[in-house]
N, CA, C and O atoms as a GROMACS GRO file, in nm:
protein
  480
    1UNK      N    1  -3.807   0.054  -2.661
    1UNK     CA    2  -3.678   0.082  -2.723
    1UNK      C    3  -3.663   0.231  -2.749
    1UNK      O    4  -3.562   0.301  -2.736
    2UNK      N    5  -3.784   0.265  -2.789
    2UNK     CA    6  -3.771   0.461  -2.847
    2UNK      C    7  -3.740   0.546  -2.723
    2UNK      O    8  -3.665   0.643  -2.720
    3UNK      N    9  -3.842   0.471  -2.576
    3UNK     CA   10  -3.829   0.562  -2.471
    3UNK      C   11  -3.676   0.556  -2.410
    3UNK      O   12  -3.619   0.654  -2.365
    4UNK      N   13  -3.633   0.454  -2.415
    4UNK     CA   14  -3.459   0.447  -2.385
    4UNK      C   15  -3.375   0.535  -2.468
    4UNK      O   16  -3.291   0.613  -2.424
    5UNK      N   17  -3.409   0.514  -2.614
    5UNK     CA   18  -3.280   0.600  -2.665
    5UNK      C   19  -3.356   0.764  -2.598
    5UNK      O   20  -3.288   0.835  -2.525
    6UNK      N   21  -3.465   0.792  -2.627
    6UNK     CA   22  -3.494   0.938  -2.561
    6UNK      C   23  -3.469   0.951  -2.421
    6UNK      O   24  -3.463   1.068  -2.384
    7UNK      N   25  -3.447   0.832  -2.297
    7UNK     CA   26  -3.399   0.884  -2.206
    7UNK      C   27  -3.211   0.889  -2.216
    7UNK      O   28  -3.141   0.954  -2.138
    8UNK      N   29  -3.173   0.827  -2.298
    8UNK     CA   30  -3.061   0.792  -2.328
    8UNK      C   31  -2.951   0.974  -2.391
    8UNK      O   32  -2.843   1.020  -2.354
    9UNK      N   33  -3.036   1.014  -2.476
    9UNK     CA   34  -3.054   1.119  -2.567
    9UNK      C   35  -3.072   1.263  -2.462
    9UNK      O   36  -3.028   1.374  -2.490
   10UNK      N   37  -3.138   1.229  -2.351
   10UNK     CA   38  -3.183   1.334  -2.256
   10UNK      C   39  -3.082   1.401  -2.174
   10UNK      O   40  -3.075   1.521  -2.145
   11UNK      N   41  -2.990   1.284  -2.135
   11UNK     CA   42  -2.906   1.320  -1.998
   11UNK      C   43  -2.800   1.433  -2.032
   11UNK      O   44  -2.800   1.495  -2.138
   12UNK      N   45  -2.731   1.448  -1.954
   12UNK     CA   46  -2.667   1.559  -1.946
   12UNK      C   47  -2.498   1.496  -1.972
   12UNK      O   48  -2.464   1.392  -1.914
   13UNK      N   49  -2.432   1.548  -2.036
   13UNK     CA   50  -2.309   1.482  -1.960
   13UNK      C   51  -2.211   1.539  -1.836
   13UNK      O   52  -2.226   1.636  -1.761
   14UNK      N   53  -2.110   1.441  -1.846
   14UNK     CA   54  -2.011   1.501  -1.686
   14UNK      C   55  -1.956   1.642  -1.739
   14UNK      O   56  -1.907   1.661  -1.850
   15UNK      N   57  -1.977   1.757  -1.620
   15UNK     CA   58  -1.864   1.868  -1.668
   15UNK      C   59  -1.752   1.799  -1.701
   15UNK      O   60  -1.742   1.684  -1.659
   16UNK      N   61  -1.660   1.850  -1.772
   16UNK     CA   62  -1.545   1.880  -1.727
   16UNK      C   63  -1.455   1.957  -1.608
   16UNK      O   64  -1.470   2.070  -1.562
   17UNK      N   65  -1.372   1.870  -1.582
   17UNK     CA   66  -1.328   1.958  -1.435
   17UNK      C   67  -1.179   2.006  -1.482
   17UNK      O   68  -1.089   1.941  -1.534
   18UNK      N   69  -1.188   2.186  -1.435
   18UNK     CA   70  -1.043   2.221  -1.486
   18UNK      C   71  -0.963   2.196  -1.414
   18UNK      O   72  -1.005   2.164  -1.303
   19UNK      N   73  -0.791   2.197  -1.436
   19UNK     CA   74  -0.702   2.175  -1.361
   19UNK      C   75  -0.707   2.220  -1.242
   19UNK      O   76  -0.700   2.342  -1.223
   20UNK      N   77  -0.718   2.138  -1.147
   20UNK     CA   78  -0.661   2.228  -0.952
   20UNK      C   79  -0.543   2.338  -0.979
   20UNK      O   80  -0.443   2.305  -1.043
   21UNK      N   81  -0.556   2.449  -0.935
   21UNK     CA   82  -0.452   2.562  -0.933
   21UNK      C   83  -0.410   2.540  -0.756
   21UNK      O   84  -0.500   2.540  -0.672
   22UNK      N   85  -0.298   2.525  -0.726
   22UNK     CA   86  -0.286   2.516  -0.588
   22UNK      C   87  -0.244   2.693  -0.545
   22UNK      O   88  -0.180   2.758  -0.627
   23UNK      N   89  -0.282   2.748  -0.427
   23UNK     CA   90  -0.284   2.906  -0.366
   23UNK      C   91  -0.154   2.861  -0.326
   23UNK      O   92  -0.079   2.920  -0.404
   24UNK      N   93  -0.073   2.779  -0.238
   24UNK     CA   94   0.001   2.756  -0.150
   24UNK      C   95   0.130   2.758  -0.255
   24UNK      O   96   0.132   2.713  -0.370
   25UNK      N   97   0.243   2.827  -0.176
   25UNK     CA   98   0.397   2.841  -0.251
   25UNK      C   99   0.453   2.701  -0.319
   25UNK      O  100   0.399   2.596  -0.285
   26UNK      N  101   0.549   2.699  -0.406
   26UNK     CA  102   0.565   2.566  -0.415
   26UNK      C  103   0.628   2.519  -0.354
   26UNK      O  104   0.598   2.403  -0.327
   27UNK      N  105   0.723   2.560  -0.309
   27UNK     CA  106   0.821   2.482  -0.195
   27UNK      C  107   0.731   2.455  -0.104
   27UNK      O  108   0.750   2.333  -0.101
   28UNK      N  109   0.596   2.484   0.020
   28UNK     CA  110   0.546   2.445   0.073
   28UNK      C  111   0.469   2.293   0.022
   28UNK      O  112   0.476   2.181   0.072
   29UNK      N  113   0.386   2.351  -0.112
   29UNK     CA  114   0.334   2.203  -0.144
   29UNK      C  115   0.380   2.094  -0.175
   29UNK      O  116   0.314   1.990  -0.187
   30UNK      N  117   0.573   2.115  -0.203
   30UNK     CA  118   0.631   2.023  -0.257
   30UNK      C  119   0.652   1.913  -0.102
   30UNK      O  120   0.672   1.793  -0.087
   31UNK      N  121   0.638   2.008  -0.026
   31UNK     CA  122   0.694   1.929   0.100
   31UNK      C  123   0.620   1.843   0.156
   31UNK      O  124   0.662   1.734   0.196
   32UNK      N  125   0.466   1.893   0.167
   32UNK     CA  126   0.294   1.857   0.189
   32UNK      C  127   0.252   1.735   0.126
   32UNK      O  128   0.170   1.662   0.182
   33UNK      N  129   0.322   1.695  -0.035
   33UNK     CA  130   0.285   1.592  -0.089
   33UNK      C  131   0.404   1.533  -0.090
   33UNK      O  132   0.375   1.422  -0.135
   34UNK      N  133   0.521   1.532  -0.070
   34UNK     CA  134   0.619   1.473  -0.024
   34UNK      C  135   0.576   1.400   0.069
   34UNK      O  136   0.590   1.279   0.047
   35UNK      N  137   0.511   1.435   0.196
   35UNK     CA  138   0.452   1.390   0.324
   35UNK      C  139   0.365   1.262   0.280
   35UNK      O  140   0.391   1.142   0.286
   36UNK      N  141   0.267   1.322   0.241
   36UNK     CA  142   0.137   1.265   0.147
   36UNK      C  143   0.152   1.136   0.129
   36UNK      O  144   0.089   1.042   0.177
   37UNK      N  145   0.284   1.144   0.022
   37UNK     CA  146   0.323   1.036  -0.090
   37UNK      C  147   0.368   0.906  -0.033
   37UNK      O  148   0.338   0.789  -0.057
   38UNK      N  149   0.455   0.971   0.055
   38UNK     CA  150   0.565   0.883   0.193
   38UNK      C  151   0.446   0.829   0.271
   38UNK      O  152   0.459   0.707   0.269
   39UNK      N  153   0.337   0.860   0.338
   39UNK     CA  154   0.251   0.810   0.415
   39UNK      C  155   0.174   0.728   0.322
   39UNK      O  156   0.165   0.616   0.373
   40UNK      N  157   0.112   0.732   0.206
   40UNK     CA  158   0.040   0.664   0.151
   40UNK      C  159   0.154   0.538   0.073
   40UNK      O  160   0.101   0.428   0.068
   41UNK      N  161   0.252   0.541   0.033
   41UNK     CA  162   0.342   0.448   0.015
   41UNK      C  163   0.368   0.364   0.138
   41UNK      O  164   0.363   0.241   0.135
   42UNK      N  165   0.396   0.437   0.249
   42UNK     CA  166   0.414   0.335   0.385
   42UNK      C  167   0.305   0.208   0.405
   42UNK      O  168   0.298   0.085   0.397
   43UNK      N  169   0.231   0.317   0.434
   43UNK     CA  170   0.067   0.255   0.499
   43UNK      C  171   0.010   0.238   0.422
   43UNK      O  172  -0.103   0.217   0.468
   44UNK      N  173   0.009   0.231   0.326
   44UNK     CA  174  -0.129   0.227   0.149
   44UNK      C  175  -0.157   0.059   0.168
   44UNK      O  176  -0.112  -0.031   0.239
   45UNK      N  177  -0.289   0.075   0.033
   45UNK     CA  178  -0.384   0.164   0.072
   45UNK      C  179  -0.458   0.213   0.215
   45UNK      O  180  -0.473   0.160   0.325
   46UNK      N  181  -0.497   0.350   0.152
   46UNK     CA  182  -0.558   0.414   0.254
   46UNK      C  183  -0.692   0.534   0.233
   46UNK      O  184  -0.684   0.637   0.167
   47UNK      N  185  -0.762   0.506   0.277
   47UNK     CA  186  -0.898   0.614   0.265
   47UNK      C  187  -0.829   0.749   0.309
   47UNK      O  188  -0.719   0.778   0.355
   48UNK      N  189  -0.951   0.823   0.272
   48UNK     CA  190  -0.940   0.996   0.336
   48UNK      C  191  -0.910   0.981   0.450
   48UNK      O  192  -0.792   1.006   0.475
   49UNK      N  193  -1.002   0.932   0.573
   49UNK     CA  194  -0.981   0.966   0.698
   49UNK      C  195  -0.846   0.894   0.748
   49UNK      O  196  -0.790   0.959   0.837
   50UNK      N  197  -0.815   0.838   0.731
   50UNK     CA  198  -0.686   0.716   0.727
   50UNK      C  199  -0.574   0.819   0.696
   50UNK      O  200  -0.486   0.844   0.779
   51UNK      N  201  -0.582   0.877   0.574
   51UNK     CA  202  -0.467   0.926   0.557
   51UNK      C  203  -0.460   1.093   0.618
   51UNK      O  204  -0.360   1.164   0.606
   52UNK      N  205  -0.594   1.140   0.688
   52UNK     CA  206  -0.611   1.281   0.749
   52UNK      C  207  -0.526   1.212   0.933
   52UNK      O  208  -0.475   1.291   1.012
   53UNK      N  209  -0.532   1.100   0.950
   53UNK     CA  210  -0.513   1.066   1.112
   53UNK      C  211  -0.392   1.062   1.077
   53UNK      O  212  -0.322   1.116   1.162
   54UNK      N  213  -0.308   1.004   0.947
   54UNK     CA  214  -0.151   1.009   0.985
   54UNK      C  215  -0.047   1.132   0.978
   54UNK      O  216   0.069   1.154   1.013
   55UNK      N  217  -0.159   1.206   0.909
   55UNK     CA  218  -0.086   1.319   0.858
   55UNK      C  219  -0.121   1.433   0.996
   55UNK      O  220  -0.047   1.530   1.016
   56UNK      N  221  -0.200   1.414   1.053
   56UNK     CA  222  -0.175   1.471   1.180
   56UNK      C  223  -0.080   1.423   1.318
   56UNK      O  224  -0.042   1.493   1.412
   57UNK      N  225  -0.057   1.286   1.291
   57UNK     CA  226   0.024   1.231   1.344
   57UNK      C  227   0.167   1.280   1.337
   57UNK      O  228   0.248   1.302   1.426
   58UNK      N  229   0.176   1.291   1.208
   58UNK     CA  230   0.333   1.360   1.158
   58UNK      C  231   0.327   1.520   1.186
   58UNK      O  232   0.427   1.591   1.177
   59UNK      N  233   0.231   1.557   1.212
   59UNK     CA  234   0.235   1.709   1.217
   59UNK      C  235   0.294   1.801   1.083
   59UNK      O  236   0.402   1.861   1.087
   60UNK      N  237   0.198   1.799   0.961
   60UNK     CA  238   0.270   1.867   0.880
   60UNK      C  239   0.216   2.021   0.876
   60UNK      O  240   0.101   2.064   0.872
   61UNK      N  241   0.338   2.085   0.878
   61UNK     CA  242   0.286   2.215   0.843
   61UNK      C  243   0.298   2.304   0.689
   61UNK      O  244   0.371   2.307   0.590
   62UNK      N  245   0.167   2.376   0.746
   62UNK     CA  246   0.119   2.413   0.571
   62UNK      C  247  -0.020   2.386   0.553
   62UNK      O  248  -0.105   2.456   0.497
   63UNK      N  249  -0.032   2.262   0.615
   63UNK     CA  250  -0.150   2.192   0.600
   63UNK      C  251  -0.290   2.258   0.684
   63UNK      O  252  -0.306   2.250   0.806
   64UNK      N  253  -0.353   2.304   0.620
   64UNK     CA  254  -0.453   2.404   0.721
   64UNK      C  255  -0.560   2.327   0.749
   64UNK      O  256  -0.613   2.369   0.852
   65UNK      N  257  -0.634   2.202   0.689
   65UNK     CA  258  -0.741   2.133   0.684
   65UNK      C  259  -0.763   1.992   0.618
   65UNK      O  260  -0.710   1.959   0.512
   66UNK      N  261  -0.832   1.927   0.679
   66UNK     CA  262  -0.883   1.790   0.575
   66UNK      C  263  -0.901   1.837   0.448
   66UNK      O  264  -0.832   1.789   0.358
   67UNK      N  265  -1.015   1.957   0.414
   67UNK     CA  266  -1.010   2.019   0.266
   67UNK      C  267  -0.932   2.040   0.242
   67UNK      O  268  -0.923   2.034   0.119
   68UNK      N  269  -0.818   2.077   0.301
   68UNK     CA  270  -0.695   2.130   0.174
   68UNK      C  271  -0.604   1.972   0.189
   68UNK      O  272  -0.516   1.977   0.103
   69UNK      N  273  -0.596   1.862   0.250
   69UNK     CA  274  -0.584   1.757   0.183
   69UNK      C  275  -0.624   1.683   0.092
   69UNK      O  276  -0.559   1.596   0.035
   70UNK      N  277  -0.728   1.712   0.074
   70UNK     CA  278  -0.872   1.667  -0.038
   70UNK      C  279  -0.823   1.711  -0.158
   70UNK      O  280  -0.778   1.631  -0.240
   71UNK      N  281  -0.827   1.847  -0.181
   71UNK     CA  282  -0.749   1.899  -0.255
   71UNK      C  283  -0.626   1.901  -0.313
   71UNK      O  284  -0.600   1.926  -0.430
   72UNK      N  285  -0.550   1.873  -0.223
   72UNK     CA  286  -0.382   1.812  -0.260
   72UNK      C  287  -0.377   1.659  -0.296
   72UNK      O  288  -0.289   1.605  -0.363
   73UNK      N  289  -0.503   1.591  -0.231
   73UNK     CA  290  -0.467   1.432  -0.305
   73UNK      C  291  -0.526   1.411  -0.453
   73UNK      O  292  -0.495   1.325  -0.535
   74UNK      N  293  -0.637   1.533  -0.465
   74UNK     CA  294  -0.666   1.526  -0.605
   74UNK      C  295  -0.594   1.589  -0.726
   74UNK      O  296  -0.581   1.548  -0.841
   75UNK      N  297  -0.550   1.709  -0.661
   75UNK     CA  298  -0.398   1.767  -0.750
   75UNK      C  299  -0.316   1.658  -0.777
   75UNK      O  300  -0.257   1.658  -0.885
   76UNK      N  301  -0.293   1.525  -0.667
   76UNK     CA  302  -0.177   1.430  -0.675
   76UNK      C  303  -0.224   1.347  -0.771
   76UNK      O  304  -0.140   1.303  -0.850
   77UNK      N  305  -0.366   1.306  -0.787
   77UNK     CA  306  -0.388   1.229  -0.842
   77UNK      C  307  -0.367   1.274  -1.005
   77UNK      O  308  -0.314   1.193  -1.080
   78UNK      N  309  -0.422   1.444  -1.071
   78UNK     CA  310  -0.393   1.478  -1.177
   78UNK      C  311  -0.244   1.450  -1.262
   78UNK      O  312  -0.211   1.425  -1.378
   79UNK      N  313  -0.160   1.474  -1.104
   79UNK     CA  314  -0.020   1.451  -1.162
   79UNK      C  315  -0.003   1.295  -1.182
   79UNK      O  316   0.085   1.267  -1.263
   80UNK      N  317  -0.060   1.203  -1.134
   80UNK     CA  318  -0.014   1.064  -1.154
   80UNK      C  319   0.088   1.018  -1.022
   80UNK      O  320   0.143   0.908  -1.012
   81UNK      N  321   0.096   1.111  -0.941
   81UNK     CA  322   0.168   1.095  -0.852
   81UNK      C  323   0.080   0.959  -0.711
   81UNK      O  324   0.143   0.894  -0.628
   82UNK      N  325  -0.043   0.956  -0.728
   82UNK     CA  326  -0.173   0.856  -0.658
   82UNK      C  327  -0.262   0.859  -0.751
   82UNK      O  328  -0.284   0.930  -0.850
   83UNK      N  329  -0.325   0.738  -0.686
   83UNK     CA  330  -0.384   0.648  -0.802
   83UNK      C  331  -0.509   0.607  -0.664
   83UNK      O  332  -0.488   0.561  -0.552
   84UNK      N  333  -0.638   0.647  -0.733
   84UNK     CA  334  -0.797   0.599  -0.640
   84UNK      C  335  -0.810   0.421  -0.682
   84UNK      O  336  -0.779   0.384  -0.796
   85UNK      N  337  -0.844   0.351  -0.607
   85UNK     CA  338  -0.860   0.217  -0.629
   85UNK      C  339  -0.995   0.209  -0.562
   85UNK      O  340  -1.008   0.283  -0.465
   86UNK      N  341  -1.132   0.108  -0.606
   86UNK     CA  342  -1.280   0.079  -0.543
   86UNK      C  343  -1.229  -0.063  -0.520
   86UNK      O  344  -1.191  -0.152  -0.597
   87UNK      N  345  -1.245  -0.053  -0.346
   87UNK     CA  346  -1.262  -0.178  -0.260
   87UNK      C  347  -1.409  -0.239  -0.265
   87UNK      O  348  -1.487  -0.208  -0.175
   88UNK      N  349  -1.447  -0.315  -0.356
   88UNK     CA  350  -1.566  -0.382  -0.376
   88UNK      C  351  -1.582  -0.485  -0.209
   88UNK      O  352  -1.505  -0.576  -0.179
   89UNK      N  353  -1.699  -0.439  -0.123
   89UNK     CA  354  -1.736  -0.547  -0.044
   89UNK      C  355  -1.847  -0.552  -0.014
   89UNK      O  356  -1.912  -0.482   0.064
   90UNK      N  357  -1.876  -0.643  -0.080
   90UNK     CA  358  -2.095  -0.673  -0.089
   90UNK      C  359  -2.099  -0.519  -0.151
   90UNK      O  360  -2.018  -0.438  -0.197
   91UNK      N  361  -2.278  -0.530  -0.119
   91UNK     CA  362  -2.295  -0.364  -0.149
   91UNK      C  363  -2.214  -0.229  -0.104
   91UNK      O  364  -2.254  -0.114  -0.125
   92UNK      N  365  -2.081  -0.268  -0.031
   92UNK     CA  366  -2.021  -0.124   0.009
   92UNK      C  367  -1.884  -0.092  -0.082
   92UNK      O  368  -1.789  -0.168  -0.103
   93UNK      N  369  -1.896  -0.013  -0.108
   93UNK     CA  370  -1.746   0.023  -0.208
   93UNK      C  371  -1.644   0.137  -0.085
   93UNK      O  372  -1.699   0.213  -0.006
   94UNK      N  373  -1.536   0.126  -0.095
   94UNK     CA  374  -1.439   0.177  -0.017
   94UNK      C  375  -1.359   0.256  -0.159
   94UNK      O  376  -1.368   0.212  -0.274
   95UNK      N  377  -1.308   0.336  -0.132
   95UNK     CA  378  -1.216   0.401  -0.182
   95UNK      C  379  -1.080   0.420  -0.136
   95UNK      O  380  -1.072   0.454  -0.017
   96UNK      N  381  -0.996   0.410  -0.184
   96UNK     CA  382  -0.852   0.390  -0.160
   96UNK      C  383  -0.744   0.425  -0.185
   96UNK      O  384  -0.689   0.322  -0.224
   97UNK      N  385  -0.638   0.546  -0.191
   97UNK     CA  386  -0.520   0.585  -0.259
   97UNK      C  387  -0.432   0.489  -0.210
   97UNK      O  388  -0.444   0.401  -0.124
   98UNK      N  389  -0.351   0.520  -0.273
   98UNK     CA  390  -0.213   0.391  -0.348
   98UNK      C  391  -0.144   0.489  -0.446
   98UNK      O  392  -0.194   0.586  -0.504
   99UNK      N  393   0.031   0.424  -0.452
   99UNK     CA  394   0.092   0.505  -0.530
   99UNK      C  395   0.097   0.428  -0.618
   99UNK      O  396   0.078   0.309  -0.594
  100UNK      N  397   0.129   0.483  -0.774
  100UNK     CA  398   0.102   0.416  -0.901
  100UNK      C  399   0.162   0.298  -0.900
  100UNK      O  400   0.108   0.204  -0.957
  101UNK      N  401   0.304   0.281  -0.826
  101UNK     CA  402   0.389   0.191  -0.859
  101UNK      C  403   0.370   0.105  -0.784
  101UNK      O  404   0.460   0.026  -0.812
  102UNK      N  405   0.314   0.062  -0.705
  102UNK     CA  406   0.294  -0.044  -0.601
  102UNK      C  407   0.157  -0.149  -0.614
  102UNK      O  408   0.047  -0.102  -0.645
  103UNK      N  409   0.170  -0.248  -0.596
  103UNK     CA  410   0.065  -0.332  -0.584
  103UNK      C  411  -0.070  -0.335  -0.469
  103UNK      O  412  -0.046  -0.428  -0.391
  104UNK      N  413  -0.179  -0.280  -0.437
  104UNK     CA  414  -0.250  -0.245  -0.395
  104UNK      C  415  -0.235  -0.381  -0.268
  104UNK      O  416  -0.237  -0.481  -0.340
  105UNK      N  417  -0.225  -0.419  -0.158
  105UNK     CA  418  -0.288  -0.539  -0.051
  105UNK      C  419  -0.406  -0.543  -0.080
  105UNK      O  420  -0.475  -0.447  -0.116
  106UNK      N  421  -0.442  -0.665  -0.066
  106UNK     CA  422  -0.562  -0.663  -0.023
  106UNK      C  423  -0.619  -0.654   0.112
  106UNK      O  424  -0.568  -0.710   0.208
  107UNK      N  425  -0.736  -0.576   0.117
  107UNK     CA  426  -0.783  -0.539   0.249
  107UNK      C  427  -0.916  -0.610   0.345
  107UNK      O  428  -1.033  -0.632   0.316
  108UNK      N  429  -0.850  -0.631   0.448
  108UNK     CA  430  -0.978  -0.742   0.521
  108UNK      C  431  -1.073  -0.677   0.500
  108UNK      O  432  -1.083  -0.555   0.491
  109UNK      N  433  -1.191  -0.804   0.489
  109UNK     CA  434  -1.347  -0.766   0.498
  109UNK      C  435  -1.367  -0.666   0.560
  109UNK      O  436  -1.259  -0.633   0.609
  110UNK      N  437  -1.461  -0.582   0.593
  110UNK     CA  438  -1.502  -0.504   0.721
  110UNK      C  439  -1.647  -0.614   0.784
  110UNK      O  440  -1.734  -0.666   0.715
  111UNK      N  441  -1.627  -0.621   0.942
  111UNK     CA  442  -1.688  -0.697   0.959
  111UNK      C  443  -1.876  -0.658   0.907
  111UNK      O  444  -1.929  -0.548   0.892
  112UNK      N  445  -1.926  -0.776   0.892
  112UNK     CA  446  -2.059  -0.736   0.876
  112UNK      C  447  -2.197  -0.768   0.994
  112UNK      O  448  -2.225  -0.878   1.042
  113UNK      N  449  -2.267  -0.635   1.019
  113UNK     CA  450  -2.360  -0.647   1.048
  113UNK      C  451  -2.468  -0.714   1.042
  113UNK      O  452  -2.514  -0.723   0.928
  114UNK      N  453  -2.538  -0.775   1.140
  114UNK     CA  454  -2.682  -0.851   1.109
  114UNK      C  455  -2.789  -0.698   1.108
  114UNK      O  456  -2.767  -0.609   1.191
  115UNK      N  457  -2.914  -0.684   0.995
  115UNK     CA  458  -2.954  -0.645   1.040
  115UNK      C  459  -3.113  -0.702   1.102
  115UNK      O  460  -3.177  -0.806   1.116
  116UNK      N  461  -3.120  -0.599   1.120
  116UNK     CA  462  -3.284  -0.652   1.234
  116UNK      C  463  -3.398  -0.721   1.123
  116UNK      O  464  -3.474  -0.811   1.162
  117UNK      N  465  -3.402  -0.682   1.014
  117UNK     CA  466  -3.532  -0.745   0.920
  117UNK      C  467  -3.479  -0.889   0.827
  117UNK      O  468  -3.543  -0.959   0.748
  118UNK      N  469  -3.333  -0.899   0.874
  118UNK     CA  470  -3.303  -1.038   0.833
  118UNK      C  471  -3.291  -1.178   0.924
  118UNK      O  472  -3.273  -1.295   0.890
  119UNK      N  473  -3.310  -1.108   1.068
  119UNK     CA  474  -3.366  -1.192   1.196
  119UNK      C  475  -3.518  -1.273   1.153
  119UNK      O  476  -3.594  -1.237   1.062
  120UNK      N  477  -3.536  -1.381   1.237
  120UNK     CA  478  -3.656  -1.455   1.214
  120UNK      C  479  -3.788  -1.364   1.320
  120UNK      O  480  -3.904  -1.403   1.322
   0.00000   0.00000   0.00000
């Protein structure tokens, strides 16, 4: 019991993370998560790479990188503008944006693998 509360007592906690400052004008970013918002409302939910393939699809400009989407969906998320959801399946968790106002689908299984040490 003593060694728990002392490992308990030990840890560190989470930084704090300060607000995202975005570099980019605002009229550009307004347009970027305009994009964003509209694609993840269409098609939602949707992972990172999911939502990096449509947004190249649409061709937005402004947009210099997957990182600076990363960045703009987590700015979105500060504003309340997207919302992260955990796709629980078996041991794998998925991550997911969705806009606040909408009801998340549910998303098919991903199929599963046999692996080799659960063969006879």
């Amino acid at each position: 019991m003593f060694a728990t509360a002392v490992r308990f007592m030990a840890k560190k906690g989470k930084p704090k993370m300060k607000p995202i400052e975005l570099k980019t004008p605002p009229e550009q970013t307004q347009t970027i998560t305009r994009t964003i918002f509209d694609i993840v409302k269409e098609h939602g939910p949707l992972t990172i790479s999911d939502t990096w393939q449509h947004l190249k699809e649409v061709g937005v400009r402004g947009l210099t990188s997957k990182r600076h989407m990363k960045i703009l969906l987590r700015w979105m998320r500060e504003r309340q503008k997207l919302r992260l959801i955990c796709n629980h399946d078996g041991p794998h968790k998925q991550f997911l944006y969705t806009t606040w106002f909408t009801n998340p689908k549910i998303m098919p299984p991903r199929p599963r693998t046999k692996s080799a040490s659960s063969q006879p």
